[in-house]
MIDRENDO-456388 format. One line per field, with one value per residue (C-alpha): residue in three letters; chain; x, y, z. Coordinates in Angstrom, 3 decimals. Example, Ala and Ser with C-alpha at 12.3 -4.5 7.8 and 13.67 -1.06 7.14 Angstrom:
# residues 2
rest: c(ALA SER)
kette: c(A A)
u: c(12.300 13.670)
v: c(-4.500 -1.060)
w: c(7.800 7.140)
***
This chain:
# residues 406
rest: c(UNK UNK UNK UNK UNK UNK UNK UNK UNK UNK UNK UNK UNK UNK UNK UNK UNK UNK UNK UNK UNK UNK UNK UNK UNK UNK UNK UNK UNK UNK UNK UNK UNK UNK UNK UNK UNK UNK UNK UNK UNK UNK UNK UNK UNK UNK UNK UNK UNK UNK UNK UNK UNK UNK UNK UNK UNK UNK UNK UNK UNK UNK UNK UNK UNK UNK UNK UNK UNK UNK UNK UNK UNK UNK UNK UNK UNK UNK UNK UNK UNK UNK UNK UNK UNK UNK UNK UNK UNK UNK UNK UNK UNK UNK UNK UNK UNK UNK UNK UNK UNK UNK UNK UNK UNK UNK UNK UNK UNK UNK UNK UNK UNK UNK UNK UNK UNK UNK UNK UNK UNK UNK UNK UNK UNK UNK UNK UNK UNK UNK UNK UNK UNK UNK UNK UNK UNK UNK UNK UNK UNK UNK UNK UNK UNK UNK UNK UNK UNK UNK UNK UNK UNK UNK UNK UNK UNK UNK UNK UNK UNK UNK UNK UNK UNK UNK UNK UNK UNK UNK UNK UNK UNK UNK UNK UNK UNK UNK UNK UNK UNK UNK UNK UNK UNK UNK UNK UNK UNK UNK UNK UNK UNK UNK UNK UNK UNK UNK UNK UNK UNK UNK UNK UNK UNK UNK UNK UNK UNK UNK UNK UNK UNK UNK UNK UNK UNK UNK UNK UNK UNK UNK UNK UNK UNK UNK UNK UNK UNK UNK UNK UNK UNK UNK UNK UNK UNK UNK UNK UNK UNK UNK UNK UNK UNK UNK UNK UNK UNK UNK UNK UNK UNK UNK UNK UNK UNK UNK UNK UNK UNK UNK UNK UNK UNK UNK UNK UNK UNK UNK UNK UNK UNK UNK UNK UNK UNK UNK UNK UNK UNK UNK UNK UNK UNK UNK UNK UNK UNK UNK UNK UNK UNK UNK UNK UNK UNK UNK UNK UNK UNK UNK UNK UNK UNK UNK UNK UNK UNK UNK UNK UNK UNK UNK UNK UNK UNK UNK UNK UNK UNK UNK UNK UNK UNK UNK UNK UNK UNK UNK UNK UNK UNK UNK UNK UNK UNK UNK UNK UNK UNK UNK UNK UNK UNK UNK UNK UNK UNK UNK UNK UNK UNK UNK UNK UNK UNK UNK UNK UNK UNK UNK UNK UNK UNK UNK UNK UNK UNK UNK UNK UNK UNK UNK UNK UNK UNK UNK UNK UNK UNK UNK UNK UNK UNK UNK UNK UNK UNK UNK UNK UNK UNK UNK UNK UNK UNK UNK UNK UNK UNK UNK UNK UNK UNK UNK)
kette: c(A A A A A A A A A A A A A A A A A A A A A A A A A A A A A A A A A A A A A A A A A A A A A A A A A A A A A A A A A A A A A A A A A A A A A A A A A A A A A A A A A A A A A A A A A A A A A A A A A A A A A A A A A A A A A A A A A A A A A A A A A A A A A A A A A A A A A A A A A A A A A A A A A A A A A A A A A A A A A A A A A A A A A A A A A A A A A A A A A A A A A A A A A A A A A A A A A A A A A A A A A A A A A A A A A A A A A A A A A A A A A A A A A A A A A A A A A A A A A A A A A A A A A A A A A A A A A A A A A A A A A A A A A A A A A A A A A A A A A A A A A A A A A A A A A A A A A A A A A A A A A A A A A A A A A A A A A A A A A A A A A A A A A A A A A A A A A A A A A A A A A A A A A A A A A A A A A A A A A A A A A A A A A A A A A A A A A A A A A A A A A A A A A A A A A A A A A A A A A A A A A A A A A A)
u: c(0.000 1.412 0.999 2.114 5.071 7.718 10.542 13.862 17.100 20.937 21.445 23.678 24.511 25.796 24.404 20.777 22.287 24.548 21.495 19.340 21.827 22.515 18.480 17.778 20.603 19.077 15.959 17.975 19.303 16.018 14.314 16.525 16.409 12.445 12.017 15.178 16.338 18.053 20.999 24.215 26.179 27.624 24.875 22.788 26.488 25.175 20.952 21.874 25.232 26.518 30.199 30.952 31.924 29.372 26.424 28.737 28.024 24.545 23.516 24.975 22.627 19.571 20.722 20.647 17.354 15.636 15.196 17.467 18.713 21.769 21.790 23.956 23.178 22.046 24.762 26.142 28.482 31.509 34.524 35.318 34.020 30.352 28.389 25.378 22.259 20.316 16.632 13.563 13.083 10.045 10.977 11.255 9.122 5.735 2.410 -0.674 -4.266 -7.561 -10.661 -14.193 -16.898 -20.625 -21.095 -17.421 -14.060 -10.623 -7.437 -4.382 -0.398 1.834 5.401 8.701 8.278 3.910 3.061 -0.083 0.673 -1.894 -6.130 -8.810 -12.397 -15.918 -18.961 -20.544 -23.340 -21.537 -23.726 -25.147 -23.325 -21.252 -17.773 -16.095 -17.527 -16.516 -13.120 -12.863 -13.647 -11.277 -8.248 -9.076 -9.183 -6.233 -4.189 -5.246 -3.808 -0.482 -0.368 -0.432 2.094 4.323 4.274 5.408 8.815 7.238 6.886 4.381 6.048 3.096 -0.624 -3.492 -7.024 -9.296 -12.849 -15.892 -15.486 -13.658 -10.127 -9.243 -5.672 -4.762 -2.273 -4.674 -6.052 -9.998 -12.649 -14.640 -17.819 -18.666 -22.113 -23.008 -21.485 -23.089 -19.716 -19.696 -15.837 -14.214 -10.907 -9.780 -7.188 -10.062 -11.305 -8.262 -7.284 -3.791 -2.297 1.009 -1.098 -3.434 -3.530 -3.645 -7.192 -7.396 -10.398 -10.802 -11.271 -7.921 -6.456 -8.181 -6.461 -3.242 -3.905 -4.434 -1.728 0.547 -1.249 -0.914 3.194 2.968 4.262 3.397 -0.934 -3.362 -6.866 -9.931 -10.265 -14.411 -15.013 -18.468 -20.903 -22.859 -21.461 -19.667 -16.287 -13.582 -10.127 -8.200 -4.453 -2.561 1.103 1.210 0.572 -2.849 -4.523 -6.584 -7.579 -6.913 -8.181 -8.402 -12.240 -11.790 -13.482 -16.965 -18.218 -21.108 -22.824 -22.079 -25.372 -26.672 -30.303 -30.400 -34.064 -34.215 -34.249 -33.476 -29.749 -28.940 -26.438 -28.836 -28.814 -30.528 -30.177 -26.739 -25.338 -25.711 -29.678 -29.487 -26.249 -25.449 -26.289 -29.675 -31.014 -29.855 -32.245 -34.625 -35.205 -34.889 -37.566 -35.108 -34.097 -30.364 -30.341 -26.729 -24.594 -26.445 -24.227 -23.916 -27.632 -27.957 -25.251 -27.317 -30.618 -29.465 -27.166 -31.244 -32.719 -34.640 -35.931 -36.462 -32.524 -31.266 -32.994 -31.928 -27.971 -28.380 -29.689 -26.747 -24.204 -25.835 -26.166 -22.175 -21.670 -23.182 -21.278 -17.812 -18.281 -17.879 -14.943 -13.051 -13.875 -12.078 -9.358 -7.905 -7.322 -5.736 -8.894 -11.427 -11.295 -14.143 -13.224 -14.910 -17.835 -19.437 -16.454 -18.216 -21.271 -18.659 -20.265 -23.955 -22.770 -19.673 -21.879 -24.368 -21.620 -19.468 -22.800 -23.270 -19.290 -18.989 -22.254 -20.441 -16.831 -16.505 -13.769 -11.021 -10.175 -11.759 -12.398 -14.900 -11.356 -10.391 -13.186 -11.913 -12.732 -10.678 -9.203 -8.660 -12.187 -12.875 -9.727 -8.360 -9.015 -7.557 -4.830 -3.606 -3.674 -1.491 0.960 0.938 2.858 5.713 6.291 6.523 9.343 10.802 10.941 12.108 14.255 15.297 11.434 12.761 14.794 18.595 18.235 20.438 22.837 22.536)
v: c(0.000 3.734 6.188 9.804 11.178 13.577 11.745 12.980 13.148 14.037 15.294 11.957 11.418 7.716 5.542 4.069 0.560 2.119 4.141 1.375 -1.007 2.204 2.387 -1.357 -1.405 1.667 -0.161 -3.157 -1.280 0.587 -2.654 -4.781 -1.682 -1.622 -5.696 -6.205 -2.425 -1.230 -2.590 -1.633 -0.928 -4.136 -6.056 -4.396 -5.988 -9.109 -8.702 -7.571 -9.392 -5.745 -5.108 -2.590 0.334 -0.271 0.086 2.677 5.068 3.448 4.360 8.099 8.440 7.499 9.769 12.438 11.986 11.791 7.740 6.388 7.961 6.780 6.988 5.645 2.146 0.600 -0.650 -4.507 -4.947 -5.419 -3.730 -0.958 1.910 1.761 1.147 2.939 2.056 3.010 2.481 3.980 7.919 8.814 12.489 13.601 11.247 10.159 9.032 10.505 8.191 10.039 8.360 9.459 6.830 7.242 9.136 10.158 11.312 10.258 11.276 9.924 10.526 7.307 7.858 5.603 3.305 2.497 4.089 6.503 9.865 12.056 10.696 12.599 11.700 13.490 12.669 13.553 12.409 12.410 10.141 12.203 15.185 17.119 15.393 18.398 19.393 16.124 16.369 20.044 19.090 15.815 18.177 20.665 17.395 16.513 20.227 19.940 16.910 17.501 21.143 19.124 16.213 19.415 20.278 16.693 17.073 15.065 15.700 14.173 12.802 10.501 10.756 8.226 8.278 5.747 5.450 2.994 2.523 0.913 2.851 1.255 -0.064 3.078 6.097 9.373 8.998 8.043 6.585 5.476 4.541 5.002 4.317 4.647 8.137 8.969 9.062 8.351 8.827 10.964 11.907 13.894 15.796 18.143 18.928 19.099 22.621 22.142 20.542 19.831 17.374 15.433 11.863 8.904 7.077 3.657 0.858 1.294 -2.796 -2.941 -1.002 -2.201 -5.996 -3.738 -3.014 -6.452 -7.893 -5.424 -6.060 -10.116 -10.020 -12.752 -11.764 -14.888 -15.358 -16.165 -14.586 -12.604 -9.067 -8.380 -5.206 -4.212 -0.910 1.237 -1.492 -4.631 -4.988 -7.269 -7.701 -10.688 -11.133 -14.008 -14.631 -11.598 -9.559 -7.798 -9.024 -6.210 -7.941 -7.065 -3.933 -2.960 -4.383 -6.807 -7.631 -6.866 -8.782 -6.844 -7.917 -11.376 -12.982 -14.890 -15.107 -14.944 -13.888 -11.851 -8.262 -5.481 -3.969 -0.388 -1.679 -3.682 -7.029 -9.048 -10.507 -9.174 -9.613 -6.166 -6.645 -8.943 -7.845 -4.439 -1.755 -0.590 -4.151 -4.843 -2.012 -2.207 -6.289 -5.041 -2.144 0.371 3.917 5.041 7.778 7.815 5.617 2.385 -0.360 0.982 0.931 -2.416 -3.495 -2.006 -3.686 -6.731 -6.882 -5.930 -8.791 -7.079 -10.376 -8.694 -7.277 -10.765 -12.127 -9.645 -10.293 -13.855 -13.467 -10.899 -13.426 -16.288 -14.308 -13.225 -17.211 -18.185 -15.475 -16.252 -20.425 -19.210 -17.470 -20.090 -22.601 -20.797 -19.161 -21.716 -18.855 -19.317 -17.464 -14.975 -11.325 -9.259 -6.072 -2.616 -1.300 -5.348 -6.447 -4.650 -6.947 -10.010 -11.618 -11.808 -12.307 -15.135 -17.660 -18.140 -17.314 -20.151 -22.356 -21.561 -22.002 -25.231 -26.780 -25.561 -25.845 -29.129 -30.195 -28.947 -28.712 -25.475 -24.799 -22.274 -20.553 -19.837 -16.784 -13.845 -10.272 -7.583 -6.505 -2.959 -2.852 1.303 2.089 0.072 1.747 4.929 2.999 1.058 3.840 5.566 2.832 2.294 5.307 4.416 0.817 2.796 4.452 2.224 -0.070 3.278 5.718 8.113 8.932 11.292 14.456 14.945 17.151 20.011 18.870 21.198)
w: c(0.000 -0.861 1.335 1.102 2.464 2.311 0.297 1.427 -0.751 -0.224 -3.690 -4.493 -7.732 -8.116 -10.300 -9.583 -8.513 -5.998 -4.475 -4.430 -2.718 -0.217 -0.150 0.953 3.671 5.209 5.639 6.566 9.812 10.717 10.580 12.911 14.898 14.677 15.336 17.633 19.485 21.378 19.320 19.555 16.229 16.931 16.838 14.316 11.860 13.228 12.539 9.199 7.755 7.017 7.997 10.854 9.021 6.721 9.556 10.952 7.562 7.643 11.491 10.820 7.698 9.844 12.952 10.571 8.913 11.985 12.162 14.367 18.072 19.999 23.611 26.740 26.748 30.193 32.989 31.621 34.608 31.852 32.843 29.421 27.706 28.166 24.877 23.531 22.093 19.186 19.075 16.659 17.449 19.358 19.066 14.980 12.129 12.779 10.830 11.131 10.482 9.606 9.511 7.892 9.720 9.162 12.307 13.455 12.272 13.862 14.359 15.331 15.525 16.052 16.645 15.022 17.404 16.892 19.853 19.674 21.269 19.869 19.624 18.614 17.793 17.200 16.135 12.733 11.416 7.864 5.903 2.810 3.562 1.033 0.442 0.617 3.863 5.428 3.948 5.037 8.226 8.912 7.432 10.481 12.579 11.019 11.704 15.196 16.104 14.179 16.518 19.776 18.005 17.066 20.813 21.309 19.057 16.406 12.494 10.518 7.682 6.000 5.699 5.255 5.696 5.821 4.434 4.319 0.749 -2.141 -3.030 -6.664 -7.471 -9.418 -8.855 -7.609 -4.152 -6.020 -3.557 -6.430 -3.837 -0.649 -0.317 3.389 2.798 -0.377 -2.340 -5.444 -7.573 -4.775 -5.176 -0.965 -2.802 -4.581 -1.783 1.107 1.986 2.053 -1.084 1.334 3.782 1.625 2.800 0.809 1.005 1.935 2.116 6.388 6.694 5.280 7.451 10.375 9.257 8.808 12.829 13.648 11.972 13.911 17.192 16.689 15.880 13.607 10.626 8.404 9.633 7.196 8.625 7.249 9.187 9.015 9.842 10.848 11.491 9.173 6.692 6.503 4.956 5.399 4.553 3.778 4.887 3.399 4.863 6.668 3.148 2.274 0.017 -2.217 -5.441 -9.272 -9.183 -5.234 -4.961 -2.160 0.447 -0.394 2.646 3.085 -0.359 -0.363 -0.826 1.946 0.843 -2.819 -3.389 0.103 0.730 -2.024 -1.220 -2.647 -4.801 -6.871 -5.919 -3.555 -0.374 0.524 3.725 4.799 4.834 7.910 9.739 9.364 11.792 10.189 9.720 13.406 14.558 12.711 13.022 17.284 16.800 17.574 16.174 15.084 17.782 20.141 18.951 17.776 19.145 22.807 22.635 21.294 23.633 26.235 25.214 25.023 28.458 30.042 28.390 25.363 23.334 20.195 20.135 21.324 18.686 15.735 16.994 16.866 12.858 12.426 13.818 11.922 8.846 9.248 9.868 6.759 4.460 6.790 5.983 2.351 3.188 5.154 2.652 -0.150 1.523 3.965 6.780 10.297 11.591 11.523 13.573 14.165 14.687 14.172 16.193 16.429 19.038 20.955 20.575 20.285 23.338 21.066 18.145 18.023 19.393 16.517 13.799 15.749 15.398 11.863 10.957 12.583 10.631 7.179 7.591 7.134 5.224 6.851 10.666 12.282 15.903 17.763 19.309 15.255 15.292 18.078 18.275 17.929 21.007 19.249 17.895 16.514 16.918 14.802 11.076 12.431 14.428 11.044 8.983 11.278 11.726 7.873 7.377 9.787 8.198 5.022 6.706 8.175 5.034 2.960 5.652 2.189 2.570 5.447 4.581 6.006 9.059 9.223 12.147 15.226)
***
């Protein structure tokens, strides 16, 4: 996935081999600095199979672009020079994540290192409201929080936002639709106040999988990320890589069909998953209106006993069973996450999709354990579109301009 950034360059001049070799053992060293630090110089030679005064040239290239620190490293006992440390900066780079919900917008400022130091979130009822309005409004979001990061001693050097809505495989930032917004061919950048801060838009399941995959630590997991709210979407990671389809279109979850001749769907067909378990089908089959937020109430209704919301999350979670069987039959994954707004409903709704998984996965092992929420549930859309920027970084330090040295 591309996200935007501010590339940084030393003006070098040697031939494109020599600069990409230089390139890859840059992100060599930040990344055994990212997965293994505080290293010593010493032992990032070892991670990486570079020579000493190779990392040597390396390490003083990422002090001065802002990547890398090097401090007093901690008391060994060993008699001799004490050693230092390097480690990720948590003072310089960092990646900010926007996110345009149905009813909110998000902000959020992760440092090198992945750890969130600035949050923000409101609620807007954004549905059918003018795109550039939204827009308008997440980039003043967005300002804010990069004022209080700035306050912090950190730059934001990369920029994604994520949105309910399909983000083709095509240079141009388009959100080609959107439709529990109203969005129809979208493109942020016409309507972003400052061309210098545009972020790039991203699918907000896939970046909610990009979270969870972070969160998890396993690198190499095979699961399908559903994330659920206004609409349903899901993402599919294979070996630790996401998975977008030809043309950026996957992950429909939401209009799989699980009745085939059952309710009318916006988009045209019938019977789409989205009918029985997404938020408006949930309160409506429960006699409820949208007002608040809809899945504290439902939350609510059901923790006092309400039979007619018990009973519309068990069809949700049987309906998301039936569509999910599909997708563990074809895929093969290590497991299933719920995440979004429904992990917050994970206690109503795993049981029947467990019930409906286990009478259709049948031909290959599966277990009740394999489906989990998502112990980051909202947060995570925002969260991985943040942290997307810094393992852009990281895998690509000559994104970062050469700091003047003070």
């Amino acid at each position: 996935m591309t996200v935007i950034g501010r590339a940084g360059g030393s003006g070098e001049t040697a031939p494109a081999s020599q600069q990409g070799m230089r390139r890859k053992n840059l992100a060599a060293v930040t990344g055994a600095v990212a997965a293994h630090g505080p290293l010593s110089r010493a032992d990032v030679a070892g991670h990486t199979g570079l020579t000493r005064p190779a990392v040597s040239s390396l390490v003083d290239e990422l002090i001065g672009r802002g990547a890398l620190t090097e401090t007093a490293a901690p008391p060994s006992g060993r008699v001799g020079r004490p050693g230092r440390a390097l480690a990720l900066n948590d003072r310089g780079p960092a990646g900010l994540g926007l996110e345009i919900g149905v009813t909110h917008l998000a902000a959020c400022i992760v440092d090198l290192r992945g750890e969130p130091r600035v949050w923000r979130r409101v609620e807007r009822a954004n549905a059918g409201r003018p795109a550039g309005q939204v827009l308008a409004e997440a980039a003043a979001l967005g300002a804010d929080a990069e004022s209080e990061a700035a306050a912090l001693g950190l730059r934001v050097e990369g920029r994604v936002l994520a949105v309910p809505g399909v983000v083709p495989n095509a240079p141009g930032g388009l959100v080609a639709n959107a439709p529990n917004l109203g969005w129809q061919a979208v493109r942020p950048a016409d309507h972003w106040p400052d061309p210098a801060t545009v972020p790039e838009p991203e699918n907000e399941a896939n970046l909610g999988a990009l979270a969870e995959l972070r969160q998890q630590g396993d690198p190499a997991e095979t699961f399908v990320h559903v994330s659920a709210e206004a609409g349903i979407g899901a993402a599919l990671v294979i070996g630790g890589q996401l998975f977008r389809g030809a043309r950026g279109f996957a992950g429909e979850l939401g209009h799989l069909p699980v009745h085939p001749e059952g309710a009318p769907c916006p988009c045209g067909a019938r019977g789409c998953l989205e009918q029985y378990a997404g938020e408006a089908a949930v309160l409506r089959e429960a006699g409820l209106s949208g007002a608040g937020d809809p899945v504290t109430l439902l939350a609510e209704r059901a923790a006092a006993g309400d039979a007619a919301t018990l009973r519309a999350l068990d069809r949700a979670g049987r309906a998301l069973g039936l569509a999910l069987a599909s997708a563990v039959n074809l895929v093969d994954p290590d497991g299933l996450v719920l995440g979004g707004a429904y992990a917050e409903l994970a206690d109503r709704l795993l049981p029947p999709m467990r019930a409906e998984l286990a009478a259709r996965v049948t031909v290959r092992p599966w277990t009740p354990e394999a489906v989990r929420p998502s112990a980051l549930g909202r947060r995570g859309p925002v969260l991985g579109a943040a942290w997307s920027t810094v393992q852009q970084i990281i895998a690509d330090p000559t994104r970062l301009p050469v700091r003047p040295q003070r």
